[in-house]
N, C-alpha and C positions, 0 to 999 in steps of 0.2 A: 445548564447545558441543554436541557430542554427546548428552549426557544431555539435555541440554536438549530437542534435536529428541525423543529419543524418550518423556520426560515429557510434550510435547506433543501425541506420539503417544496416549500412553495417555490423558490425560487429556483428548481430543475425539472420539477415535475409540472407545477400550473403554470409555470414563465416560459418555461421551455429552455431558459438559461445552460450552455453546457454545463455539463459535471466539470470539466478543467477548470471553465471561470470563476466557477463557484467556489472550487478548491486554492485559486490562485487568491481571489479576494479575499479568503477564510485567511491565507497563509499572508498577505500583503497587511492587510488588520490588526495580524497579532506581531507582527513585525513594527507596526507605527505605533503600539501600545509598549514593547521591549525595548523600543531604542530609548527612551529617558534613561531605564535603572541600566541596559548596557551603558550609556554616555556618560553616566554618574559611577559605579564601578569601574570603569576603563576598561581596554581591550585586555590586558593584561590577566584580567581575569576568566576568559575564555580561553586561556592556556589549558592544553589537555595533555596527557601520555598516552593519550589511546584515539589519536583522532581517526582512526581507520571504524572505531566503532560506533562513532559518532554518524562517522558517514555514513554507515551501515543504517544505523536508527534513525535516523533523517530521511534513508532511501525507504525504510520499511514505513516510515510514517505518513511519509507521500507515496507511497502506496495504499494502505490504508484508506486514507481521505478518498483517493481517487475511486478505492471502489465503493465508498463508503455512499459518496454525491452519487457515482455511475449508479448505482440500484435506484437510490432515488430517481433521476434520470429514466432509467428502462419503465416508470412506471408500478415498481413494488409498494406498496400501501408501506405509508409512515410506520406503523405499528406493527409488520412484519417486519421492517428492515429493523428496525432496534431492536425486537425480540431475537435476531438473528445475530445482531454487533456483541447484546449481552450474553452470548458464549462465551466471550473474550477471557473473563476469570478462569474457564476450563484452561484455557492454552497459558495463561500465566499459568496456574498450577502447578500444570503438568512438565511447564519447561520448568519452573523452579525446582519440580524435586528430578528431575532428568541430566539437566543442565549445570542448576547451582547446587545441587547437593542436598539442597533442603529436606528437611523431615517433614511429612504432609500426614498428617493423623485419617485416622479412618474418616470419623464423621466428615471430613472438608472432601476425603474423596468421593466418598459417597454423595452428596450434594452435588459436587459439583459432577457427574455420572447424571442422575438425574436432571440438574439444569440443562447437562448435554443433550439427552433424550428426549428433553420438552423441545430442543432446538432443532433438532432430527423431524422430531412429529410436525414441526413449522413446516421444516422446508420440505417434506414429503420427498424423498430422490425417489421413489421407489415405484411413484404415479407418472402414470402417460405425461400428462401436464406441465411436469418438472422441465425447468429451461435453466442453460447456465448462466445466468442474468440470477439468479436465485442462488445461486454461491458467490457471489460479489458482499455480500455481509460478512460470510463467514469469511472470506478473504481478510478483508479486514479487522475481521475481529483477531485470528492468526497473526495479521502483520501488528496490529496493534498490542496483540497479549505480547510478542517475542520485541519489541519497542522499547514494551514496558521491563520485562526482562534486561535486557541489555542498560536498561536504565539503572535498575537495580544493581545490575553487575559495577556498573559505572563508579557506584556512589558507596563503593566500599574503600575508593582512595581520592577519586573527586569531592569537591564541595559541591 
């Protein structure tokens, strides 16, 4: 996934490529790679009971993306915007024991507290310099951690 973030890199930031297209072709790609194993499973197996949550994870994933390229796009250096996406485990966490109920032991809170603070010291809110172009990671880290969430919720009675 690496190459990925920095072809993302390059192609919004040195190309100039919008952040939609980039998001659109990301989503068109992995679309032409799913249609085999959807064609060979049938539709039938996309059968849900919760298709409202699906939309729901779809809407927060393509949100995600979008802010994920848009930072890229504004110009944020490679290795700030992913130092900022990998919050993401804070916000699974904390919706898992919030949300799902889950029991979260100390040492994972504490870690992940700290990973939070090293992502806070990143994005500095607290300096003159600070722009909202600089919370478009954490956006997405958020849509992406509650994604993942719902995913998990999902696959307590989905395949």
């Amino acid at each position: 996934m690496r190459w990925a973030n920095a072809v993302t890199w390059t192609v919004t930031y040195k190309m100039g490529v919008k952040a939609q297209s980039d998001a659109f072709w990301q989503y068109a790609i992995a679309t032409a790679f799913s249609a085999p194993f959807i064609w060979r499973s049938g539709l039938a197996s996309m059968k849900t009971n919760h298709p409202v949550l699906h939309v729901v994870r779809i809407l927060l994933s393509v949100l995600g993306m979008q802010s994920f390229t848009q930072a890229f796009a504004s110009g944020m250096a490679l290795w700030h915007v992913i130092a900022l996406v990998m919050s993401s485990p804070f916000f699974v966490m904390f919706g898992s024991a919030v949300l799902l109920g889950e029991k979260v032991g100390l040492n994972r809170w504490i870690a992940a507290i700290i990973g939070f603070a090293g992502a806070m010291i990143l994005l500095r809110p607290w300096e003159s310099g600070f722009t909202t172009a600089a919370l478009l990671p954490i956006v997405a880290a958020i849509t992406s951690g509650v994604a993942s969430l719902i995913t998990k919720r999902l696959t307590r009675d989905e395949a």
